[in-house]
C-alpha positions, 0 to 999 in steps of 0.5 A, a space after each residue: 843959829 839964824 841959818 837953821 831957823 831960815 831952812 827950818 822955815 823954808 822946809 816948813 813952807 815948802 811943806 806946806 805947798 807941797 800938801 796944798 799941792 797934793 790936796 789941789 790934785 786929789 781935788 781935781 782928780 776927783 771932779 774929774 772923774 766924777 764930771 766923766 761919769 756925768 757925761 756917760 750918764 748923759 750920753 746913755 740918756 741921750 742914746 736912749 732918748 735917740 732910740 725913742 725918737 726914731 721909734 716916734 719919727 717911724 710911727 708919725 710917718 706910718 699915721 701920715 701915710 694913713 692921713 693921706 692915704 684914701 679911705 676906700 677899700 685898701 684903707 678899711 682892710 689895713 685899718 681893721 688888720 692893723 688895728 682890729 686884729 681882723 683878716 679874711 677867712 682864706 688868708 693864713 696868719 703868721 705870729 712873731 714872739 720876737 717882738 713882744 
């Protein structure tokens, strides 16, 4: 009679760590996978902050240029295409939809 309350207390227990056992894994897995959506979230935020820096770091060298560049004829040509929109009357304007 002691034998059989000793394997029903050792199957009880026994069933009690391989639920804690089991509820310990669906936890894990579940941090898991929500920690690798997190780093693909990140990593895509990165890549589109990257994407922004470059498009920044092309303009500033473009505003260099212009800084250090004179300010004679050449300038005041570049400066009223670039920013006016303005050409000379002889020249044949080309537009690119691609990019808009």
């Amino acid at each position: 009679m002691q034998k059989e309350k000793q394997r029903k207390k050792q199957f009880s227990l026994s069933l009690l760590v391989r639920v804690f056992l089991a509820v310990m894994i669906v936890v894990s897995l579940v941090v898991f996978i929500n920690s690798v959506m997190l780093s693909n979230e990140k990593m895509k935020e990165v890549s589109e902050l990257e994407q922004v820096r470059a498009g920044l770091e092309e303009e500033k060298e473009e505003l260099q240029e212009l800084l250090n560049s004179e300010q004679d004829e050449n300038y005041i040509i570049r400066m009223a295409r670039k920013f006016l929109g303005l050409f000379f009357p002889d020249e044949e304007v080309f537009f690119n939809n691609r990019n808009s």
